[in-house]
VOPAGU-2260 file (C-alpha; in pm, 1 decimal, decimal comma):
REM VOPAGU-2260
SITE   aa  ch    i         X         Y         Z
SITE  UNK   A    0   -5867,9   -5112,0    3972,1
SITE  UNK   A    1   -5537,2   -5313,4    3894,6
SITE  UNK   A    2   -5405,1   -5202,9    3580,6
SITE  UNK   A    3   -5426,9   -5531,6    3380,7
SITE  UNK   A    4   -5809,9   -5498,2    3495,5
SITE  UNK   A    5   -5844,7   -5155,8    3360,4
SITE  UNK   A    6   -5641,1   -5253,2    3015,3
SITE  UNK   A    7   -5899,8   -5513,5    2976,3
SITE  UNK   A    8   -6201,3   -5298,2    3041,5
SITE  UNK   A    9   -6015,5   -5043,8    2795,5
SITE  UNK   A   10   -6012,9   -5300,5    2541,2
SITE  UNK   A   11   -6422,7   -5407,3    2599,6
SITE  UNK   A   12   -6525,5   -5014,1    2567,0
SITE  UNK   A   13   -6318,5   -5017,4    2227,2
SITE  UNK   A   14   -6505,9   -5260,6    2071,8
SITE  UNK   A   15   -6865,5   -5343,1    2042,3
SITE  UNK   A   16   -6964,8   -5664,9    1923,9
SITE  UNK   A   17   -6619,7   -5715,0    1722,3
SITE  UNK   A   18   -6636,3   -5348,4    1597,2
SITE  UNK   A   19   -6392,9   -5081,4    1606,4
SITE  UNK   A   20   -6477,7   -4785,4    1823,8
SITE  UNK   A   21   -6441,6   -4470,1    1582,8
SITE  UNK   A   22   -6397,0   -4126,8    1732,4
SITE  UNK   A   23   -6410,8   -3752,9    1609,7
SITE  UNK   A   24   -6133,7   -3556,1    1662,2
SITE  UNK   A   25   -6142,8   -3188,4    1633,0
SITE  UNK   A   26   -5832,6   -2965,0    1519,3
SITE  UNK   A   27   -5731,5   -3289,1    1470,1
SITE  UNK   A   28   -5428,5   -3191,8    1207,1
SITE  UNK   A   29   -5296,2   -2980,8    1425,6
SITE  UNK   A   30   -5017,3   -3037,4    1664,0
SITE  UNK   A   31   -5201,6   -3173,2    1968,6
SITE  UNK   A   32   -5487,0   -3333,7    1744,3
SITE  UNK   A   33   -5198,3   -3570,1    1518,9
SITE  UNK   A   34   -5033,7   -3684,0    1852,5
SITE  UNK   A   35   -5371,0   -3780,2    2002,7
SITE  UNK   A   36   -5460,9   -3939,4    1680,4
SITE  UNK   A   37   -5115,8   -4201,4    1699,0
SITE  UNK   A   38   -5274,4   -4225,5    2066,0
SITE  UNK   A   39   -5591,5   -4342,3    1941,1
SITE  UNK   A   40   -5462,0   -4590,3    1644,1
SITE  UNK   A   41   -5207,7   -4763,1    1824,2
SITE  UNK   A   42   -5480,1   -4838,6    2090,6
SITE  UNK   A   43   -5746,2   -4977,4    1850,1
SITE  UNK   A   44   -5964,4   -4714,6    1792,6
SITE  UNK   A   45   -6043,9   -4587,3    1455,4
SITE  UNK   A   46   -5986,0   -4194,3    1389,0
SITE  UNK   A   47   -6149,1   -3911,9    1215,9
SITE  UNK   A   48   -5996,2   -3571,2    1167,4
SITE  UNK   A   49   -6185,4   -3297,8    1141,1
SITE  UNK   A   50   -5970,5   -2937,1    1058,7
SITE  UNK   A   51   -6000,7   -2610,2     886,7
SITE  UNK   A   52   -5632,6   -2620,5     830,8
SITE  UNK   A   53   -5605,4   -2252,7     844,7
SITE  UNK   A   54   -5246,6   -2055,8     740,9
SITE  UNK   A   55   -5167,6   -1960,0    1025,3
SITE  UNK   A   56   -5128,1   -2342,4    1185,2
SITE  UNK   A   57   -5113,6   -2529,6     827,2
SITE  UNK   A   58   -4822,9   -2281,3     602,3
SITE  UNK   A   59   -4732,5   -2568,2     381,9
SITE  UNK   A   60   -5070,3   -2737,4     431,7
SITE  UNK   A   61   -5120,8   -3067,6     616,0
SITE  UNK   A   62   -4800,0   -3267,2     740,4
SITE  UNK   A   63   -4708,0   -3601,8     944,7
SITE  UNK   A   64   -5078,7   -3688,5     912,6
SITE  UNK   A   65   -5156,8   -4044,1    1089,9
SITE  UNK   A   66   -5175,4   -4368,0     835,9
SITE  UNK   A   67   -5500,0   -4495,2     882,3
SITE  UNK   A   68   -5710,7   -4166,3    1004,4
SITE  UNK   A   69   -5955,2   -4061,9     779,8
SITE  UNK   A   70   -5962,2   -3665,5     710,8
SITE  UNK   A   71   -6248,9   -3429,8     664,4
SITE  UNK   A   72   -6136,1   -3087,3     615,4
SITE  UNK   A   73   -6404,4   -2826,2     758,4
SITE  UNK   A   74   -6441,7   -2550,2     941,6
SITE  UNK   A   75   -6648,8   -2623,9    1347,7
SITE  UNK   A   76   -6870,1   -2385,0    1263,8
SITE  UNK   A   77   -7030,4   -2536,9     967,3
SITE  UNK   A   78   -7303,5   -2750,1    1098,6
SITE  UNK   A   79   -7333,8   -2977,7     837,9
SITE  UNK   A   80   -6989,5   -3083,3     735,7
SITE  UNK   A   81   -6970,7   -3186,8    1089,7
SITE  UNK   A   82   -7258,0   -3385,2    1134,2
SITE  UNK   A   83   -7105,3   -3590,0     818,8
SITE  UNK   A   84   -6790,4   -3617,3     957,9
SITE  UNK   A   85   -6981,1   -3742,9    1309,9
SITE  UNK   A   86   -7167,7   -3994,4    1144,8
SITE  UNK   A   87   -7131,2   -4377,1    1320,9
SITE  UNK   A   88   -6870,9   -4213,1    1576,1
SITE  UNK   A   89   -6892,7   -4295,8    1930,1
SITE  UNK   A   90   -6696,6   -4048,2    2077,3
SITE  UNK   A   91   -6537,2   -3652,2    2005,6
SITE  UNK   A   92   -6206,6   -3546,4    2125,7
SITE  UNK   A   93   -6282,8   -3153,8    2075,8
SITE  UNK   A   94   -5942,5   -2977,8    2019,9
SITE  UNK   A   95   -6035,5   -2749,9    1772,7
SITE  UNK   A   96   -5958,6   -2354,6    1896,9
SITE  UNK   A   97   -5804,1   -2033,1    1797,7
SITE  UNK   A   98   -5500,2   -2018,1    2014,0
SITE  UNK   A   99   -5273,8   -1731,4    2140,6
SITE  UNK   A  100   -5341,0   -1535,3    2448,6
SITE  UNK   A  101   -5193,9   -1176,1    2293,3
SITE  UNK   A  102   -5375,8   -1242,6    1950,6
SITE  UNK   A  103   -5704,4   -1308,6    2111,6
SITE  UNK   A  104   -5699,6    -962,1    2242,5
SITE  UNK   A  105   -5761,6    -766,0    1929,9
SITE  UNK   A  106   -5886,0   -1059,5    1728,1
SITE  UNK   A  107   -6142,2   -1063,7    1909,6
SITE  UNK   A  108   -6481,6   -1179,2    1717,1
SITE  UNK   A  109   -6235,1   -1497,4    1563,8
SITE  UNK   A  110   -6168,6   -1640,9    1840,7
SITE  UNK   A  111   -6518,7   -1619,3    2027,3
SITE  UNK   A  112   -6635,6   -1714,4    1698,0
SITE  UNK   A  113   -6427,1   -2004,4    1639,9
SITE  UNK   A  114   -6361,3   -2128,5    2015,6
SITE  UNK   A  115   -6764,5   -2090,5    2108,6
SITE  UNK   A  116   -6956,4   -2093,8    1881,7
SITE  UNK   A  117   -6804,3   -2375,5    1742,7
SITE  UNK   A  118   -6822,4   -2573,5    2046,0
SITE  UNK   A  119   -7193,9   -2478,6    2018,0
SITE  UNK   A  120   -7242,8   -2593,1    1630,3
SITE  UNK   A  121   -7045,8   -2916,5    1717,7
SITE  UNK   A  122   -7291,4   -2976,4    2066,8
SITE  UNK   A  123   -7600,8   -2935,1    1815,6
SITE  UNK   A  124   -7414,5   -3182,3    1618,2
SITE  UNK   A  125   -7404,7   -3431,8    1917,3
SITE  UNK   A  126   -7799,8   -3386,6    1990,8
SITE  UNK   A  127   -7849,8   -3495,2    1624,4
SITE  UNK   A  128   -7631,5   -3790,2    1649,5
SITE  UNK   A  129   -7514,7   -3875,3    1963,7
SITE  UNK   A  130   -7189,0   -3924,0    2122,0
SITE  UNK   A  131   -7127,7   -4175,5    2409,7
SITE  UNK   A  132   -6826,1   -3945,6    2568,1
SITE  UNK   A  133   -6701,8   -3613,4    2472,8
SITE  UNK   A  134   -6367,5   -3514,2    2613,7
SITE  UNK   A  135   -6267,1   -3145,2    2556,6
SITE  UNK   A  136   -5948,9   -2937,4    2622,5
SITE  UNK   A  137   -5972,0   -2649,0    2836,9
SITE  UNK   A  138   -5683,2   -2427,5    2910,6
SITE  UNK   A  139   -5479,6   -2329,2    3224,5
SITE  UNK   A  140   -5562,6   -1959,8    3128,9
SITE  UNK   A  141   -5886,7   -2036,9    3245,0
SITE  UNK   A  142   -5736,7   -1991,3    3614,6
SITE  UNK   A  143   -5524,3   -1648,8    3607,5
SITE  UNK   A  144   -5288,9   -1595,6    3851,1
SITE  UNK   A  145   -5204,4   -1975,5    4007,3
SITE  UNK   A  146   -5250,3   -2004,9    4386,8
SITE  UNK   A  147   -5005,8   -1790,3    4586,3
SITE  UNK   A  148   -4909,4   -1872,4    4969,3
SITE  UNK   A  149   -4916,9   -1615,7    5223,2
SITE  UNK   A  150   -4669,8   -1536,2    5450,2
SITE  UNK   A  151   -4855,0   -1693,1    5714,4
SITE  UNK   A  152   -4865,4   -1992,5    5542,8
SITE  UNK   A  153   -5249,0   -1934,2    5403,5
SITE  UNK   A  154   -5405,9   -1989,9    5038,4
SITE  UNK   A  155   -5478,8   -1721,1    4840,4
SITE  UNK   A  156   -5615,6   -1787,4    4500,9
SITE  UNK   A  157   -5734,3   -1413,3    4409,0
SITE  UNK   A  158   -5438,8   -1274,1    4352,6
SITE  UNK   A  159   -5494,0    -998,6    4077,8
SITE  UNK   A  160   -5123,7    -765,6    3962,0
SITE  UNK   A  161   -5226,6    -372,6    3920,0
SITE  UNK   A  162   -5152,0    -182,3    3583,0
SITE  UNK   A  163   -4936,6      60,4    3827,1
SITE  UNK   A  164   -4715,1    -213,6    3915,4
SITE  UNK   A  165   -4677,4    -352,0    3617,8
SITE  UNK   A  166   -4590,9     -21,4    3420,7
SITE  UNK   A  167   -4345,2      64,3    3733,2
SITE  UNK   A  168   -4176,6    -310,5    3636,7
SITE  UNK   A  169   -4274,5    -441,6    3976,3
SITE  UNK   A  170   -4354,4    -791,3    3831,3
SITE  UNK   A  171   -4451,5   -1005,5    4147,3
SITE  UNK   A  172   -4776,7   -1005,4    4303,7
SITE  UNK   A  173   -4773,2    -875,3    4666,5
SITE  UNK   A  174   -5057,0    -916,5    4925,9
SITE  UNK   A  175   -5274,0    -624,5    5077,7
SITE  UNK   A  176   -5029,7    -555,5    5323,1
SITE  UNK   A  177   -4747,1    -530,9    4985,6
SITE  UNK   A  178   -4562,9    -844,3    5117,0
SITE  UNK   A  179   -4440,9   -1127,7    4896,9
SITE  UNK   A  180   -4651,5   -1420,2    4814,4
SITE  UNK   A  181   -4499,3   -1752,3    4721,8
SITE  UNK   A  182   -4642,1   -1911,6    4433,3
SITE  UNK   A  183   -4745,8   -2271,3    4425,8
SITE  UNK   A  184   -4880,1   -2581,7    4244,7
SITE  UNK   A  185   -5274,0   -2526,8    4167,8
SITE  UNK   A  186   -5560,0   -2755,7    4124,8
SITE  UNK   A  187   -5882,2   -2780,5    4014,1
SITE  UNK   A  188   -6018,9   -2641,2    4318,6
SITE  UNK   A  189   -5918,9   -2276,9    4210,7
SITE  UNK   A  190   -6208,8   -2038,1    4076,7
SITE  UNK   A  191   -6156,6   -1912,7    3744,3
SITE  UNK   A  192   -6006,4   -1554,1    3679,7
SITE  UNK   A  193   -6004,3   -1504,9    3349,3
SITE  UNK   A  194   -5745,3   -1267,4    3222,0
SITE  UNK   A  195   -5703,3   -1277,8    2876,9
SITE  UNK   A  196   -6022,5   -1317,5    2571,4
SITE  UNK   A  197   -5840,8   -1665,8    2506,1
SITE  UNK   A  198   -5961,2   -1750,4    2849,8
SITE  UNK   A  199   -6260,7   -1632,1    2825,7
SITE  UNK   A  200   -6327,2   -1815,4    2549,8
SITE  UNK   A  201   -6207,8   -2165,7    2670,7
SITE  UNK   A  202   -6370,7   -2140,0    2950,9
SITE  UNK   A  203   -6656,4   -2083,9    2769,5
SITE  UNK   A  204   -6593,5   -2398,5    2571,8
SITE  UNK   A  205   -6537,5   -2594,1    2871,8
SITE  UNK   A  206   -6883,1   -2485,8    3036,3
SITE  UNK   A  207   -7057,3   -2539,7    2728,6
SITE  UNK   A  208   -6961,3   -2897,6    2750,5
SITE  UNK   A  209   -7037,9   -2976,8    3072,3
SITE  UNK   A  210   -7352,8   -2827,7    3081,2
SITE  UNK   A  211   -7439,3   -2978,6    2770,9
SITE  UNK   A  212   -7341,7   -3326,1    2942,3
SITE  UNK   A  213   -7557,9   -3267,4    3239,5
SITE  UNK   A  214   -7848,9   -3160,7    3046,3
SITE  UNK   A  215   -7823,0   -3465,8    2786,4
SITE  UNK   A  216   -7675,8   -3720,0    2980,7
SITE  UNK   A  217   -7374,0   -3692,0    2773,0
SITE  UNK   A  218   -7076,6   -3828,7    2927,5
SITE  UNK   A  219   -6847,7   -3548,1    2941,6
SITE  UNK   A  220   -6496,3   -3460,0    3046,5
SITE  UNK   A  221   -6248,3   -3138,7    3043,2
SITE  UNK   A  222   -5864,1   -3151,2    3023,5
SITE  UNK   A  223   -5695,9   -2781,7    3179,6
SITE  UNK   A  224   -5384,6   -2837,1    2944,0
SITE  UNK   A  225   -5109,9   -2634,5    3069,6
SITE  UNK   A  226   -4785,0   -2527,6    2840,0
SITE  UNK   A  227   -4757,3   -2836,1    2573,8
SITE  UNK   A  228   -4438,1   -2910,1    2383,9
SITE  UNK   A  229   -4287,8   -3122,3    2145,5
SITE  UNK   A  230   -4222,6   -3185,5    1752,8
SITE  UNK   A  231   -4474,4   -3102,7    1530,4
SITE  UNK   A  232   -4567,3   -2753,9    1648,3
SITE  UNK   A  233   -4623,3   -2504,3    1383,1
SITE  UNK   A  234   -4262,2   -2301,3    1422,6
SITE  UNK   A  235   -4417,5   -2006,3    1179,2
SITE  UNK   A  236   -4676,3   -1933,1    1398,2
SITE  UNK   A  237   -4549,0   -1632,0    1659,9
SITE  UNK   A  238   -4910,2   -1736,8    1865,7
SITE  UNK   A  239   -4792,9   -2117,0    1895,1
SITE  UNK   A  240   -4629,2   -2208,6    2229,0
SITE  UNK   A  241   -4323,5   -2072,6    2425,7
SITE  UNK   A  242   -4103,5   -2363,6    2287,8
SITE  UNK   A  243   -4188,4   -2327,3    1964,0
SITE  UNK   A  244   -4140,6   -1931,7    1994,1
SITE  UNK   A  245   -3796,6   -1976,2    2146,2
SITE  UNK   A  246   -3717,6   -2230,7    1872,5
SITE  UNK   A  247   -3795,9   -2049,7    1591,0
SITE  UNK   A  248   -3625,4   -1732,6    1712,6
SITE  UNK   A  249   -3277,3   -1951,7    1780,3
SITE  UNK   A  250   -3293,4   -2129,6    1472,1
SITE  UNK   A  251   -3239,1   -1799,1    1222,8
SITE  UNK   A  252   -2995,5   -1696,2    1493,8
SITE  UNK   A  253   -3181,5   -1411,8    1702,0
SITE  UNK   A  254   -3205,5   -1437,5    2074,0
SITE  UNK   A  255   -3530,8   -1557,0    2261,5
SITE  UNK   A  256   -3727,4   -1239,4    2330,6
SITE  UNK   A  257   -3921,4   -1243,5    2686,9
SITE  UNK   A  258   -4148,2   -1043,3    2841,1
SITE  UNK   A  259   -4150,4    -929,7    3178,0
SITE  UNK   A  260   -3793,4    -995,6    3372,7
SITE  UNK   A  261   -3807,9   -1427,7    3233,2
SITE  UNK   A  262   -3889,8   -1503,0    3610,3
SITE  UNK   A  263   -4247,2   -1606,2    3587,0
SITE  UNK   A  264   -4322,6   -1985,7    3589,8
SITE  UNK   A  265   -4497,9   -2211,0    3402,9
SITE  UNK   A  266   -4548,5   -2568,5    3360,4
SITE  UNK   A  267   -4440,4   -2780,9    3055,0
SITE  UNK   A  268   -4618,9   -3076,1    2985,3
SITE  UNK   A  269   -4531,4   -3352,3    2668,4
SITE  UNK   A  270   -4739,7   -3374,3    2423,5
SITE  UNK   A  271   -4725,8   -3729,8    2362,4
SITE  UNK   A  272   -4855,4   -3719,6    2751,4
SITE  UNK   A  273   -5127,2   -3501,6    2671,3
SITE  UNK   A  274   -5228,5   -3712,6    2428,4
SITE  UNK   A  275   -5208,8   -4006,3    2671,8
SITE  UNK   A  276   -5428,2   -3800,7    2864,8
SITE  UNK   A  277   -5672,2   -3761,6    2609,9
SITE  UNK   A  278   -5718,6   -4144,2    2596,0
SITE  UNK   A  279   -5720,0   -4218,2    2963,5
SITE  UNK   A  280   -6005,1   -3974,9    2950,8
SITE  UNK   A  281   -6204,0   -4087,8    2674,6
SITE  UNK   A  282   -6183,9   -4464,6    2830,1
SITE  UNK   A  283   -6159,3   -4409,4    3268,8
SITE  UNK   A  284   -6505,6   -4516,9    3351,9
SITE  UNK   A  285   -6495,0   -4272,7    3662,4
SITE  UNK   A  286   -6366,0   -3942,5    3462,1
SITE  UNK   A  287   -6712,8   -3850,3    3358,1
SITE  UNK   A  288   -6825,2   -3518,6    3493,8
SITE  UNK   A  289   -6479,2   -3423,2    3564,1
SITE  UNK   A  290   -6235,4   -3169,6    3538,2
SITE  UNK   A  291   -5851,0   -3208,8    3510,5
SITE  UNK   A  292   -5542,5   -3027,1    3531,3
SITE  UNK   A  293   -5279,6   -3186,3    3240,3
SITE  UNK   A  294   -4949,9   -3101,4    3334,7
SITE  UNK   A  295   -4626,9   -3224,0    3392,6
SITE  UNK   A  296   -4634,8   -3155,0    3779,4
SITE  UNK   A  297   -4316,5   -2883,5    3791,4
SITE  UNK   A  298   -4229,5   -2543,3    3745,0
SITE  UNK   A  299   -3994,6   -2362,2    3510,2
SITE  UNK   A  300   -3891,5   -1998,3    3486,2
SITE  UNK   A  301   -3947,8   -1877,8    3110,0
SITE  UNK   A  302   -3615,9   -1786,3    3110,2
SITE  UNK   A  303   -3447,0   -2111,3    3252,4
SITE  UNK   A  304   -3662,1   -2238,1    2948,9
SITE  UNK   A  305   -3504,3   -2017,6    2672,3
SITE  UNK   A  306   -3159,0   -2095,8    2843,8
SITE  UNK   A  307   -3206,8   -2495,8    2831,0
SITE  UNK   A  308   -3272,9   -2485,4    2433,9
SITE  UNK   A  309   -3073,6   -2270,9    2347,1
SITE  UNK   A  310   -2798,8   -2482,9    2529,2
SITE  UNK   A  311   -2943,5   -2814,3    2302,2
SITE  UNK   A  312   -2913,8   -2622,8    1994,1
SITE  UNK   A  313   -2566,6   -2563,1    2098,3
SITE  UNK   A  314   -2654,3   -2152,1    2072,0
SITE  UNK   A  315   -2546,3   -2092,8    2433,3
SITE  UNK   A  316   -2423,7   -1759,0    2327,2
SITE  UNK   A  317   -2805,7   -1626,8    2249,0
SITE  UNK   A  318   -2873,7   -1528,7    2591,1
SITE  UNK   A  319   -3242,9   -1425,3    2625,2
SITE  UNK   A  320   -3333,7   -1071,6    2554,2
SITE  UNK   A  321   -3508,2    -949,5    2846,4
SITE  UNK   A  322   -3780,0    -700,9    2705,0
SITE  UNK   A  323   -3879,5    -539,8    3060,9
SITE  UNK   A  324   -4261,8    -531,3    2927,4
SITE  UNK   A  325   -4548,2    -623,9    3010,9
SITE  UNK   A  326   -4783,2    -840,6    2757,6
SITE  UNK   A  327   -5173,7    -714,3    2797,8
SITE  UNK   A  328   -5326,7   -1112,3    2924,1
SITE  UNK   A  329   -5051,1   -1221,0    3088,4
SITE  UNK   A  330   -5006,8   -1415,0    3403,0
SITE  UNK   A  331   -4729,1   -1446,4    3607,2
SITE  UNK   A  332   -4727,8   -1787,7    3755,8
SITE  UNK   A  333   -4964,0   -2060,7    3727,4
SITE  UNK   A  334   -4797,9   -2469,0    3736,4
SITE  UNK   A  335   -4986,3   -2791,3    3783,0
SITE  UNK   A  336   -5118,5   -2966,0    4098,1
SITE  UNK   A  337   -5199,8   -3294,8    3900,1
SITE  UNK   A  338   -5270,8   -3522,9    4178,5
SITE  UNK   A  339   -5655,6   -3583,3    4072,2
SITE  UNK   A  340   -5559,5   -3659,3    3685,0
SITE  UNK   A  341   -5329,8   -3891,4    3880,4
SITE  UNK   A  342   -5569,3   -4062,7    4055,6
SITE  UNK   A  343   -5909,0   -4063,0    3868,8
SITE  UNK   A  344   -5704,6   -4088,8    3502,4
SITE  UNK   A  345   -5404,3   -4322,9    3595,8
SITE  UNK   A  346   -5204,1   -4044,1    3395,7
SITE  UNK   A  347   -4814,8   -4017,8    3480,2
SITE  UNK   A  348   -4657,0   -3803,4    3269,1
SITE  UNK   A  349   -4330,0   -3958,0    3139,4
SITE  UNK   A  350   -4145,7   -3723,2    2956,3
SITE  UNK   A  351   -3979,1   -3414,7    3129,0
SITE  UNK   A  352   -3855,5   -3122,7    2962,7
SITE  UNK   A  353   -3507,2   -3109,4    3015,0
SITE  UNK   A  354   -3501,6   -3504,5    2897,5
SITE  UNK   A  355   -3716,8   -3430,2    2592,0
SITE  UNK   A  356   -3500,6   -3121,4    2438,2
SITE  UNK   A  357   -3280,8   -3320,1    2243,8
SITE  UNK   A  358   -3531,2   -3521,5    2040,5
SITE  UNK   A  359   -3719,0   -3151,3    2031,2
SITE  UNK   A  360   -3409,4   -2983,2    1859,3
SITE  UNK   A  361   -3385,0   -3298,5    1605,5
SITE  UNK   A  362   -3676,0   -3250,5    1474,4
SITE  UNK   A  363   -3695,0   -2856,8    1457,9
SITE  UNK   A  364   -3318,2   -2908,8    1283,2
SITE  UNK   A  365   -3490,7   -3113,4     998,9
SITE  UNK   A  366   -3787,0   -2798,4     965,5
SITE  UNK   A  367   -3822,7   -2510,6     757,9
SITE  UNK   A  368   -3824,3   -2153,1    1013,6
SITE  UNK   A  369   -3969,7   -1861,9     928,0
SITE  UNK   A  370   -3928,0   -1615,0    1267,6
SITE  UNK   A  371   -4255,9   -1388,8    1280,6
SITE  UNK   A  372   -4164,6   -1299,4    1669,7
SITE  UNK   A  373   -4107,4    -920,1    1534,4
SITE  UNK   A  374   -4409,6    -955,3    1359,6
SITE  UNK   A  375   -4630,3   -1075,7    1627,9
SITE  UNK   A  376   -4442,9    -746,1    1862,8
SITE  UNK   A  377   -4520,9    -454,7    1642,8
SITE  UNK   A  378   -4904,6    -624,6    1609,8
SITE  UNK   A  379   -4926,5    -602,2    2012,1
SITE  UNK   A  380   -4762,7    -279,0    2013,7
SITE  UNK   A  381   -4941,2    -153,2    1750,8
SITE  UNK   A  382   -5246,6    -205,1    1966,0
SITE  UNK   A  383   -5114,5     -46,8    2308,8
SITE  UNK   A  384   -5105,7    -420,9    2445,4
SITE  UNK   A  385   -4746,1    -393,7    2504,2
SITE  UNK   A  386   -4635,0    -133,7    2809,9
């Protein structure tokens, strides 16, 4: 469909007989759920926030909240604060989750607790009142290990590291035979392998949907959001993303600490593009049922990553301390094949990561740090998750 043609039909599904389309959004105080929000209310819709606002994300309480959104403060798993705030919505965008990969692994009953059964009270919720599309974000640590390319030139996509590697700092997978693989871009094709409790538990949240929408009729659709950055991500929290970790840690003048040797890759994606995403998926006619990969489309090495800020910030001279560890849940390379979010979505993402820094290092310049990446390494240790 042309795009004017699909702007139009945009514009029909927002409004029903002159009325404004209201939609529930999840975690929607948090950093992903304000961006989507702007999304939302500069394209006609009208919003509702639902959030716990717990420390951890929230220090100094709610900030940058969007004019015009209309906040409910509650936490998913109370079934009826969220059937008030779901009353005359046509739509959820469910962001709300626990997030952090190495907290997940000895917090463990929070974020089961929070991540499913909260998608569970909120899909009761929906079968009181329903919903004509739910849209909900998944996670890239649903996959593991990304695909890998034999030396042959064949897929493999169950590529597992062993503990003995790993403790003998042998970082990169190898195949049966011990030779290299080459990783590459994956898609949606690739069977879970879930290697952390925070995957487990958003890919619990992502089945739970679709089921639900199968069952119900529900129009349903899951975003795999790989790393997101931008302004607005809570800097205080050591479980936020790598950006964010990097940035707090330069700011009060330590170095970036990474695990491993900084050569595994990742994909960075915008947030205001995820939040594009969020819309395009919410209003595509042809998304429902499906399953997307959100990224940017490219691959970075963690440690090109810590260099590139820290060159913004004008801290060149904080190289990256290379910890020569290994983090219990992590994965060493996993980036983006988006090519079906480009063509059943329309989304393009527009802002790359070594464009966006400078904007990024504005606003953290205007924020007040608190590093707690010592903090969050003598938890992990504490708990043998750290070798």
């Amino acid at each position: 469909m042309p795009a004017a043609a699909l702007e139009a039909q945009s514009a029909r599904d927002r409004r029903d007989g002159g009325r404004m389309t209201k939609i529930l959004v999840t975690g929607g105080c948090g950093f992903i759920g304000r961006h989507v929000a702007d999304e939302l209310l500069a394209s006609g819709y009208e919003v509702v926030l639902y959030d716990s606002l717990i420390d951890q994300v929230h220090t100094d309480g709610p900030k940058n909240l969007p004019e015009g959104a209309e906040v409910r403060r509650g936490d998913v798993r109370d079934a009826e604060a969220l059937r008030s705030a779901l009353a005359g919505c046509e739509g959820v965008i469910h962001l709300a989750a626990e997030v952090g990969v190495g907290q997940s692994m000895y917090e463990i009953a929070r974020y089961v607790g929070a991540n499913d059964l909260g998608t569970a009270v909120l899909l009761e919720a929906v079968l009181q009142q329903p919903v004509r599309r739910l849209v909900v974000a998944s996670s890239m640590s649903i996959y593991g290990e990304g695909y890998y390319r034999r030396a042959d030139g064949s897929l493999d996509e169950t590529v597992r590291r062993r503990a003995d590697d790993l403790r003998a700092g042998r970082w990169n997978p190898v195949d049966a035979e011990g030779q290299p693989l080459a990783p590459c871009p994956t898609d949606e094709r690739k069977r879970p392998d879930l290697a952390s409790i925070y995957a487990l538990t958003k890919y619990a949240q992502e089945r739970e949907v679709m089921i639900f929408g199968e069952a119900y009729e529900t129009e349903t659709v899951a975003l795999r959001l790989f790393n997101v950055f931008g302004a607005g991500q809570a800097l205080s929290n050591p479980y936020t993303g790598v950006l964010a970790n990097f940035a707090s840690r330069l700011a009060s003048g330590s170095p970036p600490t990474i695990f491993e040797d900084g050569e595994q890759k990742r994909d960075f994606v915008h947030v205001r593009d995820v939040a594009r995403a969020f819309r395009l998926a919410y209003e595509q006619a042809d998304a429902a049922g499906g399953v997307f990969n959100i990224g940017s489309g490219r691959s970075y090495s963690i440690a090109e990553v810590a260099r590139l800020l820290a060159q913004a910030m004008g801290l060149e001279h904080l190289e990256p301390e290379i910890l020569g560890k290994y983090r219990a849940g992590d994965i060493r390379n996993c980036f983006a094949d988006i090519g079906l979010a480009r063509e059943i979505l329309g989304f393009e993402p527009q802002h790359r990561l070594e464009d966006s820094l400078g904007e990024f290092v504005a606003w953290v310049r205007g924020q007040t740090v608190v590093d707690r990446g010592a903090q969050m390494r003598q938890e992990l240790e504490a708990r043998r998750l750290v070798s």
